[in-house]
C-alpha positions as CSV (number, residue, x, y, z in Angstrom):
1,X,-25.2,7.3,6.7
2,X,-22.7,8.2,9.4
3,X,-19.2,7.2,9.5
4,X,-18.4,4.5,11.7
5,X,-16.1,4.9,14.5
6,X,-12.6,3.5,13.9
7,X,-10.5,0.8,16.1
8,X,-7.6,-0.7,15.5
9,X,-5.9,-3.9,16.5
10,X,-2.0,-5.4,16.0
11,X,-3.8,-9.4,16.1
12,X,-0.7,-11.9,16.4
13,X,0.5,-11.3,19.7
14,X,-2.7,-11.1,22.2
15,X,-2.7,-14.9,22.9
16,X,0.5,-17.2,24.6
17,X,1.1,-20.6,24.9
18,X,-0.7,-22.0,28.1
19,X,2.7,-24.0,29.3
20,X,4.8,-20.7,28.2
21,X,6.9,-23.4,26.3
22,X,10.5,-21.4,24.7
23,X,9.9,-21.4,21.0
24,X,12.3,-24.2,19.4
25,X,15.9,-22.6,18.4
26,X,16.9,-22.6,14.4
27,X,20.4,-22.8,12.7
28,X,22.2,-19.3,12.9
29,X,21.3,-16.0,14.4
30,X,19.4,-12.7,13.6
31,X,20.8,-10.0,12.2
32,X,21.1,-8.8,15.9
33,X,22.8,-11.4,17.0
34,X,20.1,-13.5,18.7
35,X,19.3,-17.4,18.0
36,X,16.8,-18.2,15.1
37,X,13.6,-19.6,16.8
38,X,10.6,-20.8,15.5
39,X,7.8,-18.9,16.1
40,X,5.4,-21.4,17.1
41,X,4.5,-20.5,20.7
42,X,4.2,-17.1,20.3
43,X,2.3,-15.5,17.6
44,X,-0.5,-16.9,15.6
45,X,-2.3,-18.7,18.1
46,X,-6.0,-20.1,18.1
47,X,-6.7,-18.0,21.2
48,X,-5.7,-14.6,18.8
49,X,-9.2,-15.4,17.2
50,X,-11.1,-15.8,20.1
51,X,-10.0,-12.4,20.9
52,X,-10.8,-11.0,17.8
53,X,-13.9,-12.6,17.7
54,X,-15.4,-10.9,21.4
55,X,-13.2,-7.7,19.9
56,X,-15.6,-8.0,17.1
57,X,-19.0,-8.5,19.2
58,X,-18.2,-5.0,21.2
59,X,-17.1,-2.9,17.7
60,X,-20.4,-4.3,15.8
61,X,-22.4,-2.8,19.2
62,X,-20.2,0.3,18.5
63,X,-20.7,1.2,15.2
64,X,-17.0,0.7,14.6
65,X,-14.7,-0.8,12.3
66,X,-11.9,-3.0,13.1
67,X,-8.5,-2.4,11.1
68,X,-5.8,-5.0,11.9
69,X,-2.3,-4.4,11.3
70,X,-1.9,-7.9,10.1
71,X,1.4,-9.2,8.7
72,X,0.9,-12.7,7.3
73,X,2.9,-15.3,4.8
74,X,-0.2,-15.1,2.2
75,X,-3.5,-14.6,1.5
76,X,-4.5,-17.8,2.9
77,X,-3.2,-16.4,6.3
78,X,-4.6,-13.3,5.6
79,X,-8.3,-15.2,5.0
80,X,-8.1,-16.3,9.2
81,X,-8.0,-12.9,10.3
82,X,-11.7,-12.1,8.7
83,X,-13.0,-15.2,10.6
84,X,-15.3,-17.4,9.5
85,X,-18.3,-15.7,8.0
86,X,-16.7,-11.9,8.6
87,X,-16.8,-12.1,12.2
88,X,-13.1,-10.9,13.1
89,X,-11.7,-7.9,11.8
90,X,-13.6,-6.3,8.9
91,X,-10.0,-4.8,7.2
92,X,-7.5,-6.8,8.5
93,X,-4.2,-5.0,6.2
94,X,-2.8,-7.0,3.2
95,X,0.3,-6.3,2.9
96,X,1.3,-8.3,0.0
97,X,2.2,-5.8,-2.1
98,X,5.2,-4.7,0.0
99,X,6.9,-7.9,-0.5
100,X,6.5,-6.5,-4.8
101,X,10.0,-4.8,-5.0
102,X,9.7,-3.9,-8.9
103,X,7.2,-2.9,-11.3
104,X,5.9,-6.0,-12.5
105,X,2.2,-6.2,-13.6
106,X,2.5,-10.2,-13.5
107,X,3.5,-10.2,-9.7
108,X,1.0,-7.4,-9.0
109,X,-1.9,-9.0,-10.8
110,X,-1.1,-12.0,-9.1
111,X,-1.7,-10.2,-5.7
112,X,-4.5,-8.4,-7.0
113,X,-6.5,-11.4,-7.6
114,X,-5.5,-13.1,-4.3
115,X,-6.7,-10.1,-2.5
116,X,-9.6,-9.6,-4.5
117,X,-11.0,-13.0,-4.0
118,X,-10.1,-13.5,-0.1
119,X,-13.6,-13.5,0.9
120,X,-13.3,-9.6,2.7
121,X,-12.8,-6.2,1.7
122,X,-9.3,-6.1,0.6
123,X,-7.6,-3.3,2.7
124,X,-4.2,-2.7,0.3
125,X,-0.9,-1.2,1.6
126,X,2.2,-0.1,-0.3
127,X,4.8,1.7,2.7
128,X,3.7,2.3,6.2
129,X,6.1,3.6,9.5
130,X,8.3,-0.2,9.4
131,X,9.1,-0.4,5.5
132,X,10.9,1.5,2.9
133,X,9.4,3.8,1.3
134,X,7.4,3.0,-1.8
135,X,8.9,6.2,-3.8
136,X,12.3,4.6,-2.8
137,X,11.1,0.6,-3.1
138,X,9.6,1.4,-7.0
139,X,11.6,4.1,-7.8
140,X,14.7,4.1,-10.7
141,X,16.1,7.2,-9.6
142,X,15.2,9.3,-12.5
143,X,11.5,8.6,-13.4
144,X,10.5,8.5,-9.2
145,X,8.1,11.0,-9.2
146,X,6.0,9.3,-12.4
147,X,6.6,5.7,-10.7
148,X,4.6,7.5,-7.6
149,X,1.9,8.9,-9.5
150,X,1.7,4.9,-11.1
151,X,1.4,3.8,-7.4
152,X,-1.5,6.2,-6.6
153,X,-3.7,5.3,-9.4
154,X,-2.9,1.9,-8.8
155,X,-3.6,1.1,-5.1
156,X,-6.0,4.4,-5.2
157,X,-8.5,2.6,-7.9
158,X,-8.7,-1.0,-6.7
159,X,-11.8,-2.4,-5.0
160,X,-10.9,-2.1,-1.4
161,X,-9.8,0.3,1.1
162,X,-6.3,1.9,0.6
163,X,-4.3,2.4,3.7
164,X,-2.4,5.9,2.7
165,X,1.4,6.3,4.7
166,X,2.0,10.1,5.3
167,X,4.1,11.6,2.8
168,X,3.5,9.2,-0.1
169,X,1.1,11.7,-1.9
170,X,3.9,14.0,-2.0
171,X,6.4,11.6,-3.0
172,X,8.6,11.4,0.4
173,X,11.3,9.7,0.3
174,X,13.8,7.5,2.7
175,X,16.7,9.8,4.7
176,X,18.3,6.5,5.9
177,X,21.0,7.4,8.4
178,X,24.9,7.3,7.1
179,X,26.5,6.6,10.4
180,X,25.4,4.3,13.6
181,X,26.0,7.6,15.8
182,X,23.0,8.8,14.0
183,X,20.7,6.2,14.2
184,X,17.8,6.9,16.6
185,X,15.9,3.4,16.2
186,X,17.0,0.7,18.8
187,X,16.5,-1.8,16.2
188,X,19.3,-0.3,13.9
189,X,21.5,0.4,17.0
190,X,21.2,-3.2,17.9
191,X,21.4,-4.5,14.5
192,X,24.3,-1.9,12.9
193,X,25.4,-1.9,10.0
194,X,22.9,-5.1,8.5
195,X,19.9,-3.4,10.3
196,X,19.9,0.1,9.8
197,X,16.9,0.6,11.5
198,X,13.6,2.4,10.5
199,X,14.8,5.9,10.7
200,X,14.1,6.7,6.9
201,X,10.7,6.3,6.6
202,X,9.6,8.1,9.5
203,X,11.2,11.5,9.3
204,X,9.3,14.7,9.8
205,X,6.5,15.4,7.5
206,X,7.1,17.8,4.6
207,X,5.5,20.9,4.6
208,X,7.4,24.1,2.7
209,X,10.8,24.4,2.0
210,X,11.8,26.4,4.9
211,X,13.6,25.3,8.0
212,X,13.3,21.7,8.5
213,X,10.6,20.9,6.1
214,X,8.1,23.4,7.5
215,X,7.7,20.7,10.9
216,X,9.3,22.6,13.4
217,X,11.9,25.5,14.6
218,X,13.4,23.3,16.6
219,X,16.2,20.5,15.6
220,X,13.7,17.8,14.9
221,X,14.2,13.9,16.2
222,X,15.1,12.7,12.7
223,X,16.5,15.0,9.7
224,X,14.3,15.6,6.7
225,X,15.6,14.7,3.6
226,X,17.6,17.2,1.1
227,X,14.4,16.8,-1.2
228,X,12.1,18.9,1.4
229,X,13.1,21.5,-0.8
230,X,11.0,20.2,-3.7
231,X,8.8,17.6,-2.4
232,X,6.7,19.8,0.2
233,X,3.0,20.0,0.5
234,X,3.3,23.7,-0.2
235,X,5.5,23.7,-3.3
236,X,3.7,20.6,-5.1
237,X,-0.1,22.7,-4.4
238,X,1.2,25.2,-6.7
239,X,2.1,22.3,-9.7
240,X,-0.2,20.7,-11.6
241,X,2.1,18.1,-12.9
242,X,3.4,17.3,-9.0
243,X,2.9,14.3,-7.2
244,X,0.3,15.8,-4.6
245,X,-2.0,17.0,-7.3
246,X,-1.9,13.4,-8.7
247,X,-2.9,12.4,-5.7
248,X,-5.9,14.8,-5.0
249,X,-7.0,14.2,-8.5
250,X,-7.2,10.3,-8.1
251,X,-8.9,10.3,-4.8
252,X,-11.5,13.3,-5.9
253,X,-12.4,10.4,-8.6
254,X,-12.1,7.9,-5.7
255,X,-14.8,10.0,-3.6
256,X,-17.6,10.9,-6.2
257,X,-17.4,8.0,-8.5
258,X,-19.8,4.9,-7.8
259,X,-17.8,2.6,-9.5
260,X,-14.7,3.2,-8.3
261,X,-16.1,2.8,-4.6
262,X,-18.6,0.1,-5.1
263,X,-17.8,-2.0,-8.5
264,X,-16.2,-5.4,-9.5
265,X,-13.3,-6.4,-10.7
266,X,-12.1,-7.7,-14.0
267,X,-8.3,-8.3,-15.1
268,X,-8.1,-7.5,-18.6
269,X,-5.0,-8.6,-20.4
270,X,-3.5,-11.1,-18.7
271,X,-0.7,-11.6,-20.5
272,X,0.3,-8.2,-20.7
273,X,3.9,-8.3,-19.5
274,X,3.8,-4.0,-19.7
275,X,0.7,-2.7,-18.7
276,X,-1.5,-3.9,-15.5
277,X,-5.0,-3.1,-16.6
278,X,-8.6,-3.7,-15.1
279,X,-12.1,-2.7,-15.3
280,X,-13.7,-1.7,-12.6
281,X,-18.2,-2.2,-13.0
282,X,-21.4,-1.3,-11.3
283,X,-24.5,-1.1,-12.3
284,X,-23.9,-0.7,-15.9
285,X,-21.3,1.6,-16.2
286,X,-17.3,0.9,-15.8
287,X,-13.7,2.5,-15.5
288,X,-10.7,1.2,-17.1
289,X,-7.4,1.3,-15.4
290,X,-4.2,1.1,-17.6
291,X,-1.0,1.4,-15.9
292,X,1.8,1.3,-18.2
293,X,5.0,-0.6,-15.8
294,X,7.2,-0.3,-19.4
295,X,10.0,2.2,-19.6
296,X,8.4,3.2,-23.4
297,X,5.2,3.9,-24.8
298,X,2.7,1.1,-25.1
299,X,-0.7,0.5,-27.0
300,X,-2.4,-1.9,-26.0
301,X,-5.7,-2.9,-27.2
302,X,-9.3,-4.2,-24.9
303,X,-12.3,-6.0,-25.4
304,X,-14.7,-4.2,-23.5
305,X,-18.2,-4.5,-23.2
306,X,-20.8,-1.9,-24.8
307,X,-20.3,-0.2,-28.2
308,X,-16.9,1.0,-29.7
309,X,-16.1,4.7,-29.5
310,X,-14.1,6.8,-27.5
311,X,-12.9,6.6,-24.1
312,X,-13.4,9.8,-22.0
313,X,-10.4,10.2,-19.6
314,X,-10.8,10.6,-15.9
315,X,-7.0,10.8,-15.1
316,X,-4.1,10.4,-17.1
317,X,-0.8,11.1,-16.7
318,X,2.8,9.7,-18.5
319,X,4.2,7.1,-17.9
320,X,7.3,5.3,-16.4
321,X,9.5,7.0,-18.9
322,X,7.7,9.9,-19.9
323,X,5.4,8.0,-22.4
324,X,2.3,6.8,-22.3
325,X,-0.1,4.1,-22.8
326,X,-2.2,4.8,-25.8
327,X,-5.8,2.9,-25.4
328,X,-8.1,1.6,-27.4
329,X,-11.0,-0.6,-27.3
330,X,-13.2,-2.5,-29.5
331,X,-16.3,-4.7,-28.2
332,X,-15.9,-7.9,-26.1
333,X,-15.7,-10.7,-27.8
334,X,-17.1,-14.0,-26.7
């Protein structure tokens, strides 16, 4: 089957108030220094779905899939933007798991099950060109690099559609500017110093460890980080423990493995405060995802279907603090 063409669509905004009624003022002020207003003639109106809805019609006559860059309060929210019967956007974004600012399989599996159950294809995403960076956001400052490879196998192996930011499967990291003469973004030169902008998560893409990253000759628009000289696409090909080949092994299970594109989902361990685990099915056969979020070793034990015996490993790597989670399994138990 061919691929189908790609759109894309930002869905609050395409629909005003009829009367063009100002939006009611709030206590306080931005951190730019406007009035608080209420959003509520604006954004999120009923028209936005008729548009999506006659969007819709002309991308299903297309062959083409609509992506919505849709930032919402909650999965609830999130549900509108499929319509009624999955006749708005087929991946409107979730972007839930943004708002997760720590490893904490609770909060994640919370999220998880929201997503999974929202009556769509969940379309997950952890950083993108407006956020911090996820290696930054997760990160403890020593253990970065195995809290990125924990990322990848997590958002990577969910049922859904992963929305990859360039530079997270190297393990890119925020260059967040030090002084307001260096900030490029007009919202961070408005909003100096409690808006900084989003300078550091869109620098130049990390190539080699030559002159600025390997991106251009020339002085770029915004600096590359001092870690260029490390995280780079050409320095991490020749590692097998770096971040990039994490990344290329996850996704070559991602592309040839049936049940990783096509199967269920089943939390396993609920009460696991350490490890976020799942199983992911189809017809017959499964993967088990353990993701140790603990700073030591863990071993925790499933119920699985099927006989007990060994688990063959399709990628593994240490965890948060260079230990693991050592798995086993017995059968499930009803």
């Amino acid at each position: 089957m061919a691929s189908p063409a790609s759109g894309w669509t930002q869905s609050t905004r395409c629909s005003e108030d009829p009367d063009l009624r100002d939006n009611p003022v709030l206590p306080g002020t931005t951190k730019f220094g406007d009035p608080n207003t209420e959003h509520k003639y604006n954004t999120k109106l009923p028209g936005v779905h008729d548009v999506l809805q006659n969007l819709r019609k002309v991308a299903d006559e297309s062959n083409a899939v609509l992506i919505g860059e849709t930032w919402t309060k909650d999965i609830a929210e999130l549900k509108q933007y499929y319509g009624g019967k999955n006749k708005e956007l087929q991946m409107p974004m979730d972007f839930m798991f943004t708002r997760v600012d720590k490893l904490d399989p609770a909060e994640f599996r919370r999220q998880i099950a929201a997503a999974d159950t929202s009556g769509g294809w969940p379309t997950y995403v952890i950083s993108n060109h407006d956020i911090e960076r996820s290696y930054n956001r997760y990160g403890d400052g020593t253990h970065n690099d195995d809290i990125a490879k924990l990322m990848a196998a997590l958002y990577l192996t969910l049922r859904g559609t992963p929305i990859m930011y360039y530079g997270e499967e190297i393990g890119m990291e925020n260059n967040n500017p030090k002084r307001k003469e260096d900030v490029k973004d007009p919202e961070g030169r408005t909003g100096w110093p409690k808006e900084i902008g989003r300078d550091g998560e869109r620098t130049p893409m990390q190539w080699d460890d030559t002159t600025n990253a390997g991106f251009s000759t020339h002085d770029p628009w915004l600096p590359v980080p001092p870690s260029y000289k490390t995280h780079n696409v050409a320095t991490e090909s020749k590692d097998p423990n770096s971040v990039l080949e994490f990344y290329r092994k996850v996704l070559a299970q991602r592309h040839t493995n049936p049940v990783l594109l096509e199967g269920n989902y089943t939390a396993l361990n609920e009460d696991d405060a350490n490890i976020l685990s799942y199983l992911r099915t189809y017809k017959g056969k499964s993967v088990l995802v353990a993701l140790n979020m603990a700073t030591s070793s863990q071993k925790p034990t499933f119920k699985l279907p099927g006989s007990t015996g060994k688990l063959k490993s399709l990628v593994a790597t240490q965890g948060v603090a260079s230990n693991g989670a050592e798995v086993s399994y017995r059968r499930w138990e009803s």
